[in-house]
Backbone bond lengths (Angstrom), bond angles and torsions (degrees), N, CA, C in turn:
res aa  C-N    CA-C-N  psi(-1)  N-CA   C-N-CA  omega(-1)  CA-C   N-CA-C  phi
1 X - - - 1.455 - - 1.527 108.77 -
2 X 1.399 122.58 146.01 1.216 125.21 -151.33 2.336 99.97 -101.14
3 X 0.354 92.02 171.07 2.071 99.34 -163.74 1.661 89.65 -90.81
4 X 1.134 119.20 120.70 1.322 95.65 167.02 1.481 109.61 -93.83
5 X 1.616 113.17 155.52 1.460 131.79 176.33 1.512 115.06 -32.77
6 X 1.495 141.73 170.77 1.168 140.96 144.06 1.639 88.61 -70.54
7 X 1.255 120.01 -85.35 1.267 149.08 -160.44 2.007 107.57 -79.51
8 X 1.396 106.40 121.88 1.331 108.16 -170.15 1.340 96.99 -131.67
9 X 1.776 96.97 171.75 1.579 102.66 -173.51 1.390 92.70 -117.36
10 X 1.829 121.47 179.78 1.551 106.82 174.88 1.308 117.83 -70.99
11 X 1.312 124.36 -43.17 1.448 86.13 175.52 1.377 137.88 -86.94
12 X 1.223 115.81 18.32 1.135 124.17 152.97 1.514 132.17 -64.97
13 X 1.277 93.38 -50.58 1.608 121.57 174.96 2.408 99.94 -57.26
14 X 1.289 109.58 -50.62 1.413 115.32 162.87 1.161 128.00 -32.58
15 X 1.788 109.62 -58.53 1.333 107.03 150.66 1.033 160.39 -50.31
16 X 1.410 108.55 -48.26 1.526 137.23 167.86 1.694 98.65 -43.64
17 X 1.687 97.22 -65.72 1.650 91.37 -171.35 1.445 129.51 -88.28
18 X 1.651 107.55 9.57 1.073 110.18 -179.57 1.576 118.38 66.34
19 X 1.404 123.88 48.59 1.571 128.15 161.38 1.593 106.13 -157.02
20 X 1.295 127.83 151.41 1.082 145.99 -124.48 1.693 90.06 -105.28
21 X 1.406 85.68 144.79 2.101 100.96 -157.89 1.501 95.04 -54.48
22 X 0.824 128.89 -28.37 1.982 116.33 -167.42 1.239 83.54 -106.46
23 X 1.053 138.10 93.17 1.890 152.34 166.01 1.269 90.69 -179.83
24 X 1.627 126.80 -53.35 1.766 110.67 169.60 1.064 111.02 -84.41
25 X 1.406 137.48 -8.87 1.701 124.04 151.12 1.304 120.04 -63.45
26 X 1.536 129.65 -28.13 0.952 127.21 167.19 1.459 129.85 -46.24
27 X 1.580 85.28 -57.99 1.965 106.26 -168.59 1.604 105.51 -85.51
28 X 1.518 131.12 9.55 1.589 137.62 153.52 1.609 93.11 -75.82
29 X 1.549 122.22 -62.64 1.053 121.29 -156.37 1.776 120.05 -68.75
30 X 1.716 105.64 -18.58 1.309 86.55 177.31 1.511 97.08 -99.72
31 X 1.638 117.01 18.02 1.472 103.04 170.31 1.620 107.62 -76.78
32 X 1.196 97.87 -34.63 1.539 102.07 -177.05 1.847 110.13 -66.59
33 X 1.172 122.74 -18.91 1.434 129.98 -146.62 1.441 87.35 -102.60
34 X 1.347 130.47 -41.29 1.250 135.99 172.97 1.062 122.00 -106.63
35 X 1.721 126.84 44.85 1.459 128.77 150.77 1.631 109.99 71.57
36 X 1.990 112.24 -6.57 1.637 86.26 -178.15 1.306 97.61 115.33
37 X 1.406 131.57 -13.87 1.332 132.91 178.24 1.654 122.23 -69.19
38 X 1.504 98.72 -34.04 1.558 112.54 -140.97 1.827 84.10 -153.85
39 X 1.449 90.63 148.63 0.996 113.80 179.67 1.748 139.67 58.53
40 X 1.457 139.62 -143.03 1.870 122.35 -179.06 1.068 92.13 -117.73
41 X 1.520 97.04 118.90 1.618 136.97 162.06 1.981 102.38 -40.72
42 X 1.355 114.13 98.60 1.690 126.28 161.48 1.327 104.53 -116.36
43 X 1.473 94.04 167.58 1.478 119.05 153.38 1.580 125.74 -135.42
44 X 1.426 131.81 173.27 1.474 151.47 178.73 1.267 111.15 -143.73
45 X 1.283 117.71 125.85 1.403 139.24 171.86 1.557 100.64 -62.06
46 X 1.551 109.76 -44.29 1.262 115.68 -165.19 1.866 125.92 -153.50
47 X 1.289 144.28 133.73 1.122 134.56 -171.77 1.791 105.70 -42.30
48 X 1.183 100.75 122.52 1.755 112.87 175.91 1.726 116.30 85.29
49 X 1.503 97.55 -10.58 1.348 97.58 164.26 1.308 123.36 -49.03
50 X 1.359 118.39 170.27 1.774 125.62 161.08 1.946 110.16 -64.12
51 X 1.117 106.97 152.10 1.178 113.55 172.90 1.686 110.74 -106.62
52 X 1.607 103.02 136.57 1.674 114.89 -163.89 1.525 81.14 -114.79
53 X 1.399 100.39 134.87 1.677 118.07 -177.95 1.728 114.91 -147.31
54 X 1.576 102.36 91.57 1.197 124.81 174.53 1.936 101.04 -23.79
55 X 1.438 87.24 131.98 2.134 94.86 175.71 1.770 89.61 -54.96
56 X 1.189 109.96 -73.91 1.811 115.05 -159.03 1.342 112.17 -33.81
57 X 2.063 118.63 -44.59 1.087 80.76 171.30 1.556 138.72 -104.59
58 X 1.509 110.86 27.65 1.307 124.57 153.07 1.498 126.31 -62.50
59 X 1.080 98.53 -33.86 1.462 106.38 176.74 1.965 112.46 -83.21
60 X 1.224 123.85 -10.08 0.884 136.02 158.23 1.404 128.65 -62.13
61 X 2.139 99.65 -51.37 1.527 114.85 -167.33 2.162 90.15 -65.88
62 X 1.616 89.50 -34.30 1.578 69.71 -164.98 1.367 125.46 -90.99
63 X 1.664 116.38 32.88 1.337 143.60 -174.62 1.629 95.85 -109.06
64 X 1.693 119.79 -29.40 1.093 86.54 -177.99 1.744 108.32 97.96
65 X 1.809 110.47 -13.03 1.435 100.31 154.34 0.914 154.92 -100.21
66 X 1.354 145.20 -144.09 1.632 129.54 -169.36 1.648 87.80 -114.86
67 X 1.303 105.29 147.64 1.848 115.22 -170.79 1.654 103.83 -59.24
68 X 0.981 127.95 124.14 1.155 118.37 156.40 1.316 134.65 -6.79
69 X 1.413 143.36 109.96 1.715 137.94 169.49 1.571 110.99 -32.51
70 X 1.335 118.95 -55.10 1.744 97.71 -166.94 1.636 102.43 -97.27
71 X 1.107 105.58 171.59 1.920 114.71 165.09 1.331 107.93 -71.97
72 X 1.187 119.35 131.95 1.086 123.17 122.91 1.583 136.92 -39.52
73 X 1.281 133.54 154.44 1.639 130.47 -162.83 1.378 106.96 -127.29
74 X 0.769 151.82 123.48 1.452 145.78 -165.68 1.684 96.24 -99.33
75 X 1.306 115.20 116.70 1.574 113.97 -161.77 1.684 103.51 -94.42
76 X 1.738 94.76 149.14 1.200 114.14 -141.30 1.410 96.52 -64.41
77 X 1.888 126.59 -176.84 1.168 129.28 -178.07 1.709 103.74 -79.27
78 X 0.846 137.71 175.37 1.699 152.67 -176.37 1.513 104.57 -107.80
């Protein structure tokens, strides 16, 4: 069995949870659309970049809870 990531991309994140990559593009985008309220906690380095999406709060979206209050940090390179 394969380790899963701390840190995932969408379609990774698709797999893991079993629903189809533009359903977790969706629910990054209305995280972004709603400030963090609603929907799976991502990030972008940059406009059109890939989106990096902490495991925890995937495992959250698919609990069905509300994103965590603070950010997460995506820790720096070594």
């Amino acid at each position: 069995m394969n380790a899963v990531p701390q840190w995932m991309q969408t379609h990774q994140v698709a797999e893991y949870a079993g629903r189809h990559h533009k359903t977790v593009l969706k629910a990054v985008q209305t995280y972004q659309r709603t400030q963090g309220r609603k929907g799976l906690e991502g990030y972008q380095s940059a406009p059109r970049a890939r989106h990096t999406i902490p495991r925890e709060a995937v495992d959250r979206w698919l609990r069905g809870e509300p994103p965590k209050k603070t950010r997460s940090r995506i820790p720096a390179a070594v």
